[in-house]
C-alpha positions as CSV (number, residue, x, y, z in Angstrom):
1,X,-25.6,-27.4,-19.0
2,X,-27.1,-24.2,-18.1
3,X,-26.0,-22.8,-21.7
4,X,-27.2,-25.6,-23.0
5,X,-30.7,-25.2,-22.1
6,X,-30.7,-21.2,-23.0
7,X,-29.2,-22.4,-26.5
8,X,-32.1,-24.6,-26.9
9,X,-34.8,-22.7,-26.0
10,X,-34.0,-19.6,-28.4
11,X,-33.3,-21.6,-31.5
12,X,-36.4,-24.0,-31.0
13,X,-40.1,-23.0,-31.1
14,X,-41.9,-20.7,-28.8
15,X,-43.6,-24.3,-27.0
16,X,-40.2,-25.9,-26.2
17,X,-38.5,-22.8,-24.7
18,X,-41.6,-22.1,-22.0
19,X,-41.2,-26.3,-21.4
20,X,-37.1,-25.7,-20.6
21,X,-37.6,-22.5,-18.2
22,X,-40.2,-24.5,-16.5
23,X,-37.8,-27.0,-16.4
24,X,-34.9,-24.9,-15.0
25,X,-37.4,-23.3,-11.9
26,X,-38.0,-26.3,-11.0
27,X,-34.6,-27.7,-10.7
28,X,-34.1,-24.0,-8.9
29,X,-36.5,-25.1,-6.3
30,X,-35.2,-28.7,-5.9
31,X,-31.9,-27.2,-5.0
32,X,-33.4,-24.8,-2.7
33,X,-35.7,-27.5,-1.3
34,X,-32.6,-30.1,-0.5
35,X,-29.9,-27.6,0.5
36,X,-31.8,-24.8,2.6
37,X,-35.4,-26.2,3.8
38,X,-34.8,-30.0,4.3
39,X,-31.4,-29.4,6.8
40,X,-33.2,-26.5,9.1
41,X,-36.4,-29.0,9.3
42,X,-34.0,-31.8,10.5
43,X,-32.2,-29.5,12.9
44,X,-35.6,-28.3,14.2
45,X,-36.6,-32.1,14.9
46,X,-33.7,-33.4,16.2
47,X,-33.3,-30.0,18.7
48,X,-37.2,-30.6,19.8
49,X,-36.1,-34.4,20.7
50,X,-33.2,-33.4,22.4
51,X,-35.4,-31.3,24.7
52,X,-38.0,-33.6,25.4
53,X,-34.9,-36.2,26.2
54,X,-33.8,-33.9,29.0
55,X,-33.1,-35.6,32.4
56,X,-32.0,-34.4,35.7
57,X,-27.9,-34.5,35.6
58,X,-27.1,-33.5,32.3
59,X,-24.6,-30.5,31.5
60,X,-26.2,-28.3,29.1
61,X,-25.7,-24.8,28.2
62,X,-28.9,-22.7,27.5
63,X,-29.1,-20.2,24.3
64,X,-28.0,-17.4,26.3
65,X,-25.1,-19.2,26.9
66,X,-25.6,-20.3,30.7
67,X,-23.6,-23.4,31.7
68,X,-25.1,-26.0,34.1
69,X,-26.2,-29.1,35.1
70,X,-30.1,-29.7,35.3
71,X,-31.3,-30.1,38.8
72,X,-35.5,-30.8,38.4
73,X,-37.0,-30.9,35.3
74,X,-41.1,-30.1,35.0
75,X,-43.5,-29.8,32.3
76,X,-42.0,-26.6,30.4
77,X,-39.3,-25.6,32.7
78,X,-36.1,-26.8,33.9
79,X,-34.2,-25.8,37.3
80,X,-29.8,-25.2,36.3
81,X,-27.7,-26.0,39.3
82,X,-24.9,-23.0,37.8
83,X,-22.4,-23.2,40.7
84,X,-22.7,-24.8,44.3
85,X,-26.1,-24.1,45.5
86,X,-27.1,-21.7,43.1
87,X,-30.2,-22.5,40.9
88,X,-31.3,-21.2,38.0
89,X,-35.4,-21.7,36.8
90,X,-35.6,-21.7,32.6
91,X,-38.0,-23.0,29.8
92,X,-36.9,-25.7,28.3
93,X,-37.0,-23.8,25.2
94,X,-34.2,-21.9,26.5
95,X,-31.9,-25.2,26.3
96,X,-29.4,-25.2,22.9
97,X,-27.1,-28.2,23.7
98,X,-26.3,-30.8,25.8
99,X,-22.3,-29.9,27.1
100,X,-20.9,-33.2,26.2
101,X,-22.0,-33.2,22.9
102,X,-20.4,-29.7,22.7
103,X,-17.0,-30.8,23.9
104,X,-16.5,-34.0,21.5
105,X,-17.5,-31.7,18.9
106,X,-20.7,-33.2,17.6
């Protein structure tokens, strides 16, 4: 396809082969756009729900990598129970998954 298009633009006029490499960047940027931009934005939403979702008794593990179960949750922080009686304050920010989700693999 991509031979195509070069093959065309050097045997036709000087109009046509401007009109295909516009062409070409464009389908460059589409590809970019639907593979690269579109999945991060998604990932970003659906992570920024997830945290506002975030009730007291959920497992979760926080970026860092800290297991727990959420104990109080505030405005922007969240209190980890991390072993019997031990509690850990953090942003909510700070929390990547939910641990359920992380064991069935989702």
């Amino acid at each position: 396809m991509i031979e195509l298009i070069f093959a065309q633009a050097t045997t036709d006029g000087g109009g046509n082969a401007w009109m295909s490499q516009l062409l070409l960047f464009g389908g460059i940027i589409l590809i970019f756009y639907f593979f690269m931009i579109r999945p991060q934005q998604k990932k970003q939403k659906d992570h920024k729900k997830f945290v506002e979702d975030i009730k007291k008794g959920d497992n979760v593990v926080t970026i860092g990598g800290m297991h727990g179960k959420i104990f109080s949750v505030d405005d922007d922080k969240i209190t980890l129970e991390v072993d019997k009686g031990i509690k850990l304050t953090f942003e909510k920010s700070s929390i990547s998954l939910e641990q359920s989700k992380k064991l069935q693999g989702k």
